[in-house]
N, C-alpha and C positions, 0 to 999 in steps of 0.2 A: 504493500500500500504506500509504501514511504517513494517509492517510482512513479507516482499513478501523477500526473501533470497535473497544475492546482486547477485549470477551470475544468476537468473531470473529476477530480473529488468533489469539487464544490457544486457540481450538476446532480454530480450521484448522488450528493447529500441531501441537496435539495427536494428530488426525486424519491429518496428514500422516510422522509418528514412527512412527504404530503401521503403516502399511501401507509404510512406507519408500520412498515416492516421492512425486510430484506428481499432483497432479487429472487424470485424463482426461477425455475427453467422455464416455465412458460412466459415469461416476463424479458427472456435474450433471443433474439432472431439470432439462426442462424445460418448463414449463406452458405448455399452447395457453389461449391468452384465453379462446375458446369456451366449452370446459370448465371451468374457471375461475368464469366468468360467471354461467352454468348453477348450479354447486355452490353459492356464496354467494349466488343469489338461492334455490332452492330450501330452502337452513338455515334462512334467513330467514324466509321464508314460515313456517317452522312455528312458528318463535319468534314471528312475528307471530299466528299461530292462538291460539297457546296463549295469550299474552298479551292478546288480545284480550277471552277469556274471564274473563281474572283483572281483568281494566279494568271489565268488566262486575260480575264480582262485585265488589268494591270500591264501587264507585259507589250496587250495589242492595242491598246490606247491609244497609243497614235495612229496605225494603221486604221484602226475603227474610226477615228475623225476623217480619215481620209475615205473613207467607203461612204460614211452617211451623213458628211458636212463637206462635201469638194469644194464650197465656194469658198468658205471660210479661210480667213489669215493661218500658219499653223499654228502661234499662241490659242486663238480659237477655237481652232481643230480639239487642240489638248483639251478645252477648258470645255467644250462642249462635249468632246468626250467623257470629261469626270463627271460634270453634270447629270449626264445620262447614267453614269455609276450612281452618284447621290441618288439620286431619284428612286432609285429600291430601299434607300433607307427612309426614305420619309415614309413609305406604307409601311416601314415593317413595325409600329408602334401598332399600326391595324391590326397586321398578323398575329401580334400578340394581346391585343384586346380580343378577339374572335377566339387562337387555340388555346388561351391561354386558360381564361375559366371552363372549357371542352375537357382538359387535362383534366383539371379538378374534377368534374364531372364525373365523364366518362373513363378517362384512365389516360396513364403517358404513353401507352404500346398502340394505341389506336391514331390518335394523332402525331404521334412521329411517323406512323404509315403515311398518311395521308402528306406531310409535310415533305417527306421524301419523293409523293408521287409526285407533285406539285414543281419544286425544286427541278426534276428530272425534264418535265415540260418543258419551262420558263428556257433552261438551258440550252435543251435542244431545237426549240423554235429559233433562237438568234440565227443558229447555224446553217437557218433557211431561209433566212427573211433577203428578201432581192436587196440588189445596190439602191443610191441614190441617181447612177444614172441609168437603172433600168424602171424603177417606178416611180421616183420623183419623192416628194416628202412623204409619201408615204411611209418611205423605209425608217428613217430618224422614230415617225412615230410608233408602228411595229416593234422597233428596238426598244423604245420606252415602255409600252406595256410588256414586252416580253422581260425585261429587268423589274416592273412593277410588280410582275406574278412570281417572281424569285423572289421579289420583298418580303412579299407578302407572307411566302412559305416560309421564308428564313425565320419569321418574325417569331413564328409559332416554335424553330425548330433547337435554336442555341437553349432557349429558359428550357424548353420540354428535354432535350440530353441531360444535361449539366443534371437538372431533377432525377430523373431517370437515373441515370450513374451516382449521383451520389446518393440516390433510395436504396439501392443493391449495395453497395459497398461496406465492409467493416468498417467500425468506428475509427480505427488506430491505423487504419491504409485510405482513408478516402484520398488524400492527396495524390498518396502512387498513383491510385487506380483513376482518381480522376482527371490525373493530367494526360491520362490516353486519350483521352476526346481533344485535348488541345495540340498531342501527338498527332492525330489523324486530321486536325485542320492545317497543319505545317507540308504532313506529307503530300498532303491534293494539293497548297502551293507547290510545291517542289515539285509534283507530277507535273502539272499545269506550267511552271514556268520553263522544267525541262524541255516540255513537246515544245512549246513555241522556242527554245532557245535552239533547236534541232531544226525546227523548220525554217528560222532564218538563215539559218546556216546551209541547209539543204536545196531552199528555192530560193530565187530572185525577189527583188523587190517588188516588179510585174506581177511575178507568182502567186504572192503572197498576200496582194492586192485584191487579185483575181478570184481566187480561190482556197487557196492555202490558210487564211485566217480560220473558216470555216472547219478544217478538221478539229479541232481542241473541243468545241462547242458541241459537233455532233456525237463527241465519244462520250458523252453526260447520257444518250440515249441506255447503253448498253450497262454502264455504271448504277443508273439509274434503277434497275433493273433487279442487279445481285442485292445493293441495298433495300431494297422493296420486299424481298423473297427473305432474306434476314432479319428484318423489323417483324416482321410477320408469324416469323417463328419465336418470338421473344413472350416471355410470359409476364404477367403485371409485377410491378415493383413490390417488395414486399411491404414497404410502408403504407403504398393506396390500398392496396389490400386488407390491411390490418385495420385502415382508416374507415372502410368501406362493413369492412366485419364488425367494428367495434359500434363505434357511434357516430357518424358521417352520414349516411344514407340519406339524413333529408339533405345533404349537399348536392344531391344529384336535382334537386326541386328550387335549388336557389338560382334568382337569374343572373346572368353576367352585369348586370346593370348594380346590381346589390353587390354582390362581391368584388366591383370595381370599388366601390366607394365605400366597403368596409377595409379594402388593403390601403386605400388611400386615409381613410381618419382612423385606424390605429396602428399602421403597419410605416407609417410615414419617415421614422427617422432611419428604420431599415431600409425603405427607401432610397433616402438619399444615402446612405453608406453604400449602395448598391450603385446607384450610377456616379456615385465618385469616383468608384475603383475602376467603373468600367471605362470612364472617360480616362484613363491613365491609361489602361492595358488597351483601349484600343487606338486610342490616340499615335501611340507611338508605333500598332498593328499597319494601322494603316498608311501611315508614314513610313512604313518600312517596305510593307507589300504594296502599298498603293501610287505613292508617289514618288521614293525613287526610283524606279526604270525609268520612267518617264525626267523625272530632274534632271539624272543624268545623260539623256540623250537632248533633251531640252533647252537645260541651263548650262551646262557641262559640254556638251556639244563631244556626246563622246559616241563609239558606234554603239547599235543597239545590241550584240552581240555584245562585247564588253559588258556593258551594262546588265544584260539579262545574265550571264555567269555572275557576277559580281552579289547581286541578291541572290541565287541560286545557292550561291556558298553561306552565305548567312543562314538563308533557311535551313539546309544540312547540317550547319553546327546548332539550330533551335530545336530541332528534330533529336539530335543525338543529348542534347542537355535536359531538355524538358522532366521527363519521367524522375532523372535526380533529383532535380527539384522538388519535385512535386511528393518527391518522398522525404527530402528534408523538409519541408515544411509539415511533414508529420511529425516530424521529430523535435524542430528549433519555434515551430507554431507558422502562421501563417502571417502574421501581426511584422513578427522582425521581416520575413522575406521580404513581405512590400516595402518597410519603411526604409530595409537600406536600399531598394534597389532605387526609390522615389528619390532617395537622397542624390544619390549616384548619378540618374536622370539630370538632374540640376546642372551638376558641378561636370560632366561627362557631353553635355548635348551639343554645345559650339565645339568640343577639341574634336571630339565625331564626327563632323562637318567640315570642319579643315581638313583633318585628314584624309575622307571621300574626294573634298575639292585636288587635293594633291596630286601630281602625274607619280607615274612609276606602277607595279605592281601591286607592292606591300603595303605602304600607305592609305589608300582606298580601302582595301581589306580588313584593316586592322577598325578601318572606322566604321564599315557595316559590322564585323563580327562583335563590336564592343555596343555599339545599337542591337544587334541582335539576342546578346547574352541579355541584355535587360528585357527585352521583350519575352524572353525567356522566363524569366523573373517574376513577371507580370502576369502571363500566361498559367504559369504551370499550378500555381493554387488557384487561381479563378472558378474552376470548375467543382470544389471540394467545398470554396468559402462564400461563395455568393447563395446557395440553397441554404446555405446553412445559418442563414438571417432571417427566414420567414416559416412559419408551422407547415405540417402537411397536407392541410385544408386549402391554404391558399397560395402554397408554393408556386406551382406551375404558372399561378396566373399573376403574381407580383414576381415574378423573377421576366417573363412575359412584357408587364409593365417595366419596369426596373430598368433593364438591359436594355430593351429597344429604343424605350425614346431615349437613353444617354446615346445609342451608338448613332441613332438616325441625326440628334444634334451635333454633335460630337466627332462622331469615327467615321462613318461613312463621306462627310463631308471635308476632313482631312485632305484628301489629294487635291480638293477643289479649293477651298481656300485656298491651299499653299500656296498653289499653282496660280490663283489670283495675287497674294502678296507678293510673289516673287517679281511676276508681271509689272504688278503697280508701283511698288518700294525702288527695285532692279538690287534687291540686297539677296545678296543665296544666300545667306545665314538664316531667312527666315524661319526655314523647318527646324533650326536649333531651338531658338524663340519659343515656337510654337508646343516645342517641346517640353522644354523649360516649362511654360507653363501648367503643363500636363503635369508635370513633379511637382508642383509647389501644392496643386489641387491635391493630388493624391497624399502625399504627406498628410494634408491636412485633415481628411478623411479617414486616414489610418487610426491617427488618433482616437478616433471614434466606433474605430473597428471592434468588438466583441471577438474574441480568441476563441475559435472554435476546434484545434485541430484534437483529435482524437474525441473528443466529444457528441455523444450521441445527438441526430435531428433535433429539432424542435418540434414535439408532436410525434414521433418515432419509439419506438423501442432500439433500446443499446442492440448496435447489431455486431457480428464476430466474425470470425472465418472459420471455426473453427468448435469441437467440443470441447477439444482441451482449454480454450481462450472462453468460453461459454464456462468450463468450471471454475477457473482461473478466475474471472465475472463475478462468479454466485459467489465464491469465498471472500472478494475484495467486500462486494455488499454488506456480508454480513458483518467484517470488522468494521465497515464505516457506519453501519446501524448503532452496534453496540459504540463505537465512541460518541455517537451523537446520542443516545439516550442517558449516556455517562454525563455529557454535560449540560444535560437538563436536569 
């Protein structure tokens, strides 16, 4: 007990006060591997889908100015391009007002299906949609609703994983297990940024113009597809389950109109601890995946090859970091990982920027992989600590709220402003700036942050991996019963 981290004594304590006794065994869930396994690769999968797409667009930005804005200056190009990017995050606060109380509802295994089907659509419509000089304005606007209906699914689909994965997981591994979902959004970049970094390399600019954009888009059909068949086979989380067993049921009679506005007047300061952190992790997500390829072929005037290896290598070292983290943060909490990494943002964002701006090799390198490792940072608990702010009644749909509208304010609009200050100021330092300020917000919300790492849900039963970790459990309960009745 003298091991047990003080905000899970102080839970178990709490816990064990209000029901006036010690843990039983039917009182500890406990997760079969299988199912487990199962659950976080299929989250995965979809965060890699999704991401794969946005790897894609990122990389093709300026070609895509060039397909569905030929008139346009190419500052234009770029900025009309990102725009048509933003524009899926402004619905995606929709998408999570809509799956978000569904979840609660009806379950997270149903509508992560439906978000995946959705998602696979939106994707593979782009990769059909004619030029600008075969239909005319038609196309730009095609391309918009076809990103509007990615919004849309997206909206429902980051709060519904992140829930998901961290309802399955042990108490004392959410971290690990839940930085796999942020593993599999890394990887479909890196899938996504590899095919396009192969296909410039392989075809012509002509080529690539012509038709070659189009393949990265149409392989979301097929992708679409395995995750679809996976979601499918997943079975409900064990805490909806228990929620639904226990005393939830008239939850399923409540409208989303109510249950917005009971996570908004009493779930509020979780709220905003929620989109503090998320405007930090995405802030600097999208500044990394979103708008330097483009910076540096833009501002930089470097080739897009260059360019597109250069992010390539960052995401391969976020990819290979991620999961340690995510397990240190089981261990040192989730509280220290943000606050130094926020710190570090600060006093790290301009030297990061010099060094990208630098010729040679090394240099440039050195500046994405030290942008990259924080983003890393930032990532790798997100998925363990943001569920773990709201009960299991109304998770789904305040993490739904929460997330979305900071990333549609926020994150998804990152490449577009930048790309506007850059424009206006004529200073490339901007993205440090903009950075910067991302770390001072997040700092200050950490503060505020509640220490959740090993510490059972809110609304959950203590869950385990294990019988031995399950007895292990029952035994701590009982010595923390009897000291708290010792000091009554």
């Amino acid at each position: 007990m003298a091991d047990l981290p003080r905000q899970v004594r102080d839970e178990l304590t709490r816990r064990l006060r209000r029901s006036r006794r010690a843990l039983r065994k039917e009182d500890v869930q406990v997760v079969e591997p299988p199912l487990l396994r199962r659950a976080v690769g299929a989250s995965a999968l979809g965060n890699c889908m999704e991401w794969f797409d946005f790897g894609v667009y990122s990389y093709l930005a300026a070609t895509i100015g060039k397909v569905f804005f030929p008139g346009a200056s190419p500052a234009a190009q770029v900025i009309s391009s990102f725009a048509t990017f933003a524009a899926a995050f402004v619905v995606r606060p929709l998408g999570g007002l809509v799956f978000g109380p569904l979840g609660d509802r009806l379950g997270r295994q149903k509508v992560l299906a439906t978000t995946m089907i959705l998602m696979a659509i939106g994707t593979f419509a782009i990769g059909l949609i004619p030029s600008y000089a075969t239909i005319g304005i038609a196309a730009p606007i095609l391309l918009l609703l076809a990103r509007m209906l990615q919004g849309f699914s997206t909206g429902g689909e980051y709060g519904g994983a992140t829930t998901f994965v961290a309802e399955y997981s042990p108490d004392r591994r959410r971290g690990f297990l839940s930085s796999w979902l942020d593993f599999g959004t890394f990887v479909g970049y890196a899938l996504g940024s590899a095919l396009v970094t192969l296909l410039n390399l392989a075809l012509s600019d002509d080529q690539m113009l012509a038709w070659g954009w189009r393949i990265p888009f149409l392989i979301a059909g097929p992708l679409g597809a395995i995750g679809l068949y996976m979601r499918l086979k997943l079975e409900e989380s064990p805490a909806f389950q228990q929620q639904l067993d226990e005393h939830e049921k008239s939850l399923a009679q409540t409208s989303a109109g109510s249950e917005f506005r009971t996570i908004v007047k009493d779930h509020w300061p979780a709220l905003l601890i929620c989109m503090g952190l998320v405007l930090l992790y995405n802030v600097t997500n999208y500044m990394v995946t979103g708008y330097l390829p483009t910076y540096q072929t833009e501002t930089l005037n470097r080739s897009s090859a260059s360019a597109d290896v250069l992010v390539l290598i960052g995401m391969v070292w976020i990819v290979l970091l991620i999961t340690f983290i995510g397990r240190l943060s089981d261990h040192v909490g989730r509280r220290p990982v943000y606050a130094v990494s926020a710190a570090a943002m600060i006093v790290l964002a301009v030297p990061s920027f010099q060094l990208i701006k630098m010729h040679g090799t090394w240099p440039p390198i050195f500046g994405v992989l030290i942008l990259s490792t924080l983003l890393a940072c930032f990532a790798a608990p997100s998925a363990a600590t943001l569920p773990a702010l709201f009960p299991t009644a109304v998770r789904y749909a305040a993490m739904g709220i929460g997330f979305n509208f900071a990333v549609a304010a926020f994150g998804g609009t990152t490449p577009l402003v930048t790309a506007a200050l850059v424009s206006v100021t004529g200073d490339d330092l901007m993205p440090a700036y903009y950075l910067m300020l991302a770390g001072v917000i997040g700092l200050i919300t950490v503060k505020f942050l509640p220490e959740s790492a090993q510490v059972p849900l809110n609304g959950s039963q203590p869950m385990v991996g294990s019988e031995e970790e399950q007895r292990e459990l029952l035994s701590t309960s009982e010595e923390l019963y009897r000291s708290a009745r010792q000091k009554v």
